[in-house]
C-alpha positions in Angstrom: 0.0 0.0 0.0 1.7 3.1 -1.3 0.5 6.9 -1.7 -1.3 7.8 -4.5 -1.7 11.4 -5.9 -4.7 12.8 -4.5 -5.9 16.4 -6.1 -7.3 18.2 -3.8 -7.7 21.2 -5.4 -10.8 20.0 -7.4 -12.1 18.4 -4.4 -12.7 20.6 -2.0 -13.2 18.5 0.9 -11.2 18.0 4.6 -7.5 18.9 4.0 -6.7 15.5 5.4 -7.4 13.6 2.4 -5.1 11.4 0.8 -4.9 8.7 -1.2 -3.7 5.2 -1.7 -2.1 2.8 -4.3 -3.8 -0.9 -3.6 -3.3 -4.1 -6.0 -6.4 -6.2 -6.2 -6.3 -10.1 -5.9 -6.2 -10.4 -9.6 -3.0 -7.9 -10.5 -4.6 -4.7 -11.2 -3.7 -1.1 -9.5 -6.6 1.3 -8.0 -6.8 4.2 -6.1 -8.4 4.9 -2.9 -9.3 8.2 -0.9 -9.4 8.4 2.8 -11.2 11.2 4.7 -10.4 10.8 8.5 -12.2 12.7 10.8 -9.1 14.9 12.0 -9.3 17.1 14.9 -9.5 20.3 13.0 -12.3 19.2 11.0 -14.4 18.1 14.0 -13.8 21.0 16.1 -14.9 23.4 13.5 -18.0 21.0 12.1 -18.9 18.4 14.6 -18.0 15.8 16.5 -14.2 15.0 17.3 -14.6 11.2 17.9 -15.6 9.2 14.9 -18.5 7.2 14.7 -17.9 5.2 12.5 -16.7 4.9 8.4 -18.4 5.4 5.6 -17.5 3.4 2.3 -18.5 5.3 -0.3 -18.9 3.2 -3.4 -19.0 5.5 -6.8 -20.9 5.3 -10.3 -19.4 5.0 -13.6 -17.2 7.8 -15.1 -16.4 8.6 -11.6 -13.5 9.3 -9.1 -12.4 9.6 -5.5 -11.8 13.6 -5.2 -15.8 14.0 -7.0 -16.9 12.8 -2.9 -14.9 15.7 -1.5 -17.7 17.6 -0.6 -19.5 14.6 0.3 -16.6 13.7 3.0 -17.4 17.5 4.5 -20.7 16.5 4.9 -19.9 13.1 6.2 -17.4 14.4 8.8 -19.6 17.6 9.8 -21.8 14.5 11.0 -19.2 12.4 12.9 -18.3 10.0 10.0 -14.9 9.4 8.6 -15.2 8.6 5.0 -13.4 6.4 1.9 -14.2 6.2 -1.8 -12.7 4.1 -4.7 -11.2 4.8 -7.8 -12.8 1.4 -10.3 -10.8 -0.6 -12.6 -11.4 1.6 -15.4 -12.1 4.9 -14.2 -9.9 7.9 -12.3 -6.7 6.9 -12.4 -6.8 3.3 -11.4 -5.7 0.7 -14.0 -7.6 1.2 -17.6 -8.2 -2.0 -19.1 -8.3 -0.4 -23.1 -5.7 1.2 -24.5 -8.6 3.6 -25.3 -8.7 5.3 -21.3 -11.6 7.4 -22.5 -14.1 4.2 -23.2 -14.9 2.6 -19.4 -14.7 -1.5 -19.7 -14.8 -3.9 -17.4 -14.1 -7.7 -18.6 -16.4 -8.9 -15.7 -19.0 -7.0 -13.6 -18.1 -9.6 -10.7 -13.9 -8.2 -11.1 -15.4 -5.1 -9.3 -15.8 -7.4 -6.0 -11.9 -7.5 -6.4 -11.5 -3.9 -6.2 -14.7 -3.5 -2.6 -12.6 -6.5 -1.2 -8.8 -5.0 -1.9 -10.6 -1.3 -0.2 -12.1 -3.2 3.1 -8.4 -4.6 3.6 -6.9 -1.6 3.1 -9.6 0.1 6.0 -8.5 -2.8 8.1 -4.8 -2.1 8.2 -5.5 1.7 8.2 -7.7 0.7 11.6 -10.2 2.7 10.2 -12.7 3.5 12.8 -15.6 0.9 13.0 -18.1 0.1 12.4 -18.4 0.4 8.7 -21.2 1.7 6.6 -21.6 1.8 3.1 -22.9 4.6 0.6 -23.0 3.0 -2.8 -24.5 5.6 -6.0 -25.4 4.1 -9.3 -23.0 1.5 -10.8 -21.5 1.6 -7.1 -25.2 0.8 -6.3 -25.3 -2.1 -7.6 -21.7 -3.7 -6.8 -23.2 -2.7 -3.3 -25.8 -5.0 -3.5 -24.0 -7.8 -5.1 -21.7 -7.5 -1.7 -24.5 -7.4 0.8 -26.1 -10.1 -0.5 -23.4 -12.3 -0.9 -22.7 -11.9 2.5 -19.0 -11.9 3.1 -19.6 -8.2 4.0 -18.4 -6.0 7.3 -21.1 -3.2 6.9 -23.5 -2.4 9.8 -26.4 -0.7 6.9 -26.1 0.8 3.9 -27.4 3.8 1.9 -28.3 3.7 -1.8 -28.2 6.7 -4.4 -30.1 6.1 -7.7 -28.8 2.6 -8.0 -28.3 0.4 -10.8 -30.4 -1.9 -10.5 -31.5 -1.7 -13.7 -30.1 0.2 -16.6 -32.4 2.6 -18.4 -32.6 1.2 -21.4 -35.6 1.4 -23.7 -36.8 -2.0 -25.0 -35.2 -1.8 -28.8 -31.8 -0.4 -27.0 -32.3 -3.6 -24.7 -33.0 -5.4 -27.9 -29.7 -4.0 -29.8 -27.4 -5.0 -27.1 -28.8 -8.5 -26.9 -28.2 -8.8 -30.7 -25.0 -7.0 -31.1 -23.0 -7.6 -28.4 -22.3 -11.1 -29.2 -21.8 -10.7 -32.3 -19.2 -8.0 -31.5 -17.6 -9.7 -29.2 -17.5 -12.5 -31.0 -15.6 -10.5 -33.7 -12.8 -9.0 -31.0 -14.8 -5.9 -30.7 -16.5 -5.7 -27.2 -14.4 -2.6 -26.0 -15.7 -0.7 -29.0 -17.8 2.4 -27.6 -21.4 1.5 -26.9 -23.8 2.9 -29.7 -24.8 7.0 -28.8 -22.3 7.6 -26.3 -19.4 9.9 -26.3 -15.7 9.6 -25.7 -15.8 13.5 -23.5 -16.7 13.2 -19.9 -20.9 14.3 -19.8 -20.1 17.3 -18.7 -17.9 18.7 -21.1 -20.4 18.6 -23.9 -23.6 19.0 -22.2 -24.5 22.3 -21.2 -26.1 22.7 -17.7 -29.3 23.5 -18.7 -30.9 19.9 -19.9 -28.5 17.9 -17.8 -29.6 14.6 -16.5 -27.5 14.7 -13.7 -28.0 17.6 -11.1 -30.7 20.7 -10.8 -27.6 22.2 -9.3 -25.1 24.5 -11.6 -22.6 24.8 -8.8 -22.2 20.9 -8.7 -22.5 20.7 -12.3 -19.1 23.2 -12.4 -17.7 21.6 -9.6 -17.8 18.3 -11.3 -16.9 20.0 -15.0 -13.8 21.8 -13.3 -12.4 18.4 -11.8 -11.9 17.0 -14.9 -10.9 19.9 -16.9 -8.2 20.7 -14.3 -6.8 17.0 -14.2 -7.6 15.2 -17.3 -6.1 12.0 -16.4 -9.9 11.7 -14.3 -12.1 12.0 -17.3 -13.8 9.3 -18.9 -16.5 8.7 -21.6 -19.1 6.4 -22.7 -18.9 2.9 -21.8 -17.5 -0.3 -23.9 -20.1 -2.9 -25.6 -18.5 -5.4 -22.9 -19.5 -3.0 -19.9 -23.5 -2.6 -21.2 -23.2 -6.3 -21.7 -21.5 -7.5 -18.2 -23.5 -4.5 -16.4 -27.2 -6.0 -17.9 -26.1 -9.7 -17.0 -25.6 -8.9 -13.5 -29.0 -6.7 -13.0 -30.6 -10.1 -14.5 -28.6 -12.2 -11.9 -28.9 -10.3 -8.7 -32.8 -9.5 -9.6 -33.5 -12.9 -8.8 -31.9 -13.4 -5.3 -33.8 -12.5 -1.8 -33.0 -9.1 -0.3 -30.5 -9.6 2.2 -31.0 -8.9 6.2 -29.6 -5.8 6.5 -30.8 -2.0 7.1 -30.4 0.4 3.8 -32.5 3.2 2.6 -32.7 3.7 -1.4 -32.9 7.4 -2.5 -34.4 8.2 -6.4 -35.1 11.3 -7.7 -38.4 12.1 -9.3 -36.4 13.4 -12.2 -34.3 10.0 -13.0 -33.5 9.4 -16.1 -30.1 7.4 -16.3 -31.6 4.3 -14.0 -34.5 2.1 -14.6 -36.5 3.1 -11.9 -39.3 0.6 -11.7 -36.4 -2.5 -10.9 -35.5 0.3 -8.5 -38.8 0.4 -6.5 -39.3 -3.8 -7.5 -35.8 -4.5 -5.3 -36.9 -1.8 -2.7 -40.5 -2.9 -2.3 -39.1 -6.5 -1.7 -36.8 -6.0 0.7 -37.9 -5.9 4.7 -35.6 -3.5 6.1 -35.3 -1.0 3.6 -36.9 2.3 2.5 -37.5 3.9 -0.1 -37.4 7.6 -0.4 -38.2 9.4 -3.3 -36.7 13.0 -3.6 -39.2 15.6 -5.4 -36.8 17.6 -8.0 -34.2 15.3 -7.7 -31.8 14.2 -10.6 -29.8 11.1 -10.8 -27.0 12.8 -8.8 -28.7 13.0 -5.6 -25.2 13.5 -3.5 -24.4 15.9 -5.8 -28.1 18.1 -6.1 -29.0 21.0 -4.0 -28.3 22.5 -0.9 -31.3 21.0 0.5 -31.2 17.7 -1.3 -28.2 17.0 -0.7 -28.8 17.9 3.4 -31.7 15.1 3.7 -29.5 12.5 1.8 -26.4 13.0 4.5 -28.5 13.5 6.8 -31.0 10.8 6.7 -27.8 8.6 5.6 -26.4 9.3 8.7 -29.5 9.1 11.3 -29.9 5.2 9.7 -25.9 4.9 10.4 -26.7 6.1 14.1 -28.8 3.2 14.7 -26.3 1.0 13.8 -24.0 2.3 16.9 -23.5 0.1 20.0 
């Protein structure tokens, strides 16, 4: 476990982030950030003893310093905080010589990566117990863990997860055709049909944006990738739309597992497939949904307000968890 760079002057979170260098089982190199809840941060925002940590498990495209703010919030609420940089994303490993197309050769290879971050909080002695914040693709590696069972979190928190990819039935069609036939050919890390090799951002404007109702998150999120390109990534590879639909199919049909969560989706989602959202959430005992009025797919990254209820709520669940 060596340092890794860690840029925070796009991320605008505690001072005391930093970041480390870990291999997973399997050979490749990722990144992780750790917020600790530092004495200068608590006496100016909350508590100084830690409550706990909170794993926070990204979406696609995304990387560690994006959760900057979201550590602030986290820490102003007694939590110290991680996040991970994916195989294929940030400046972990890139598995195409492409970097701007994100690929993954196996959804499951992401348990690799959760497994390689819990060891790391282990030998950090991280303060425990350990929670877990998992938005979008992060979402659902999140669930695959929990429900596998081989797990150390006390409850976890869900942003807009996928559960489902929002896919219309003849894009759902296409990929079913294609992507074996692509693969087939030696061309799964092609782009995926109507995506873009430029981060979102960069060639949406604000105004239309799936992601946030906020224009300060939306530049905060723009800058970070403008400032250090080396973060920025595009569309996703056939092989990831592929791998990502198998394992919504798989996990769809196992039982919830025992284990407190709440599930946050914004009215205004339009990136997840929201009914298999509300399906897994309706069928499983200990966790609620709550449905955000205004909200986009970015609900850590939304408003003021929004983004005060999701922390907040996040960490009054986390509380309950305490001994």
């Amino acid at each position: 476990m060596k340092a890794a760079p860690y840029y925070a002057d796009v991320a605008d979170g505690p001072q005391s982030g930093h970041a480390y260098w870990l291999t997973t089982s399997d050979g490749l190199r990722i990144r992780a950030g750790v917020w600790p809840l530092d004495t200068e941060t608590a006496h100016d925002t909350g508590p100084d003893t830690p409550k706990g940590t909170v794993f926070i498990l990204p979406g696609r495209t995304e990387c560690i310093e994006k959760y900057g703010r979201g550590a602030r919030d986290l820490a102003a609420l007694g939590y110290a905080s991680l996040a991970i940089d994916w195989r294929g994303q940030g400046i972990a490993d890139r598995q195409l010589s492409n970097r701007n197309i994100g690929h993954v050769v196996s959804f499951s290879d992401y348990q690799y990566d959760l497994k390689a971050v819990i060891d790391m909080a282990d030998t950090l002695k991280l303060p425990q117990p350990y929670f877990l914040i998992g938005h979008s693709m992060g979402g659902a590696i999140g669930l695959r863990a929990v429900i596998n069972g081989a797990h150390p979190f006390k409850a976890a928190v869900f942003s807009a997860p996928m559960w489902g990819i929002g896919l219309n039935v003849i894009q759902r069609i296409l990929v079913k055709l294609a992507a074996p036939l692509l693969s087939a050919l030696g061309l799964s890390g092609m782009i995926a049909l109507g995506t873009r090799q430029k981060p979102y951002m960069l060639w949406k404007p604000f105004k239309g944006n799936k992601l946030t109702s906020d224009r300060d998150m939306y530049n905060y999120m723009a800058h970070q990738v403008v400032a250090h390109p080396d973060l920025s990534l595009g569309g996703p590879s056939v092989r990831w739309v592929q791998e990502s639909m198998r394992e919504n199919k798989e996990v769809a049909a196992l039982s919830a597992p025992d284990l407190p969560a709440l599930c946050f989706l914004g009215s205004d989602e339009k990136i997840v497939h929201t009914d298999e959202v509300r399906t897994r959430a309706a069928n499983w005992a200990s966790c609620e949904l709550v449905e955000i009025a205004g909200g986009r797919h970015e609900i850590p990254m939304e408003t003021p307000a929004i983004r005060a209820e999701f922390y907040g709520k996040s960490a009054a669940l986390f509380d309950t968890q305490l001994s």
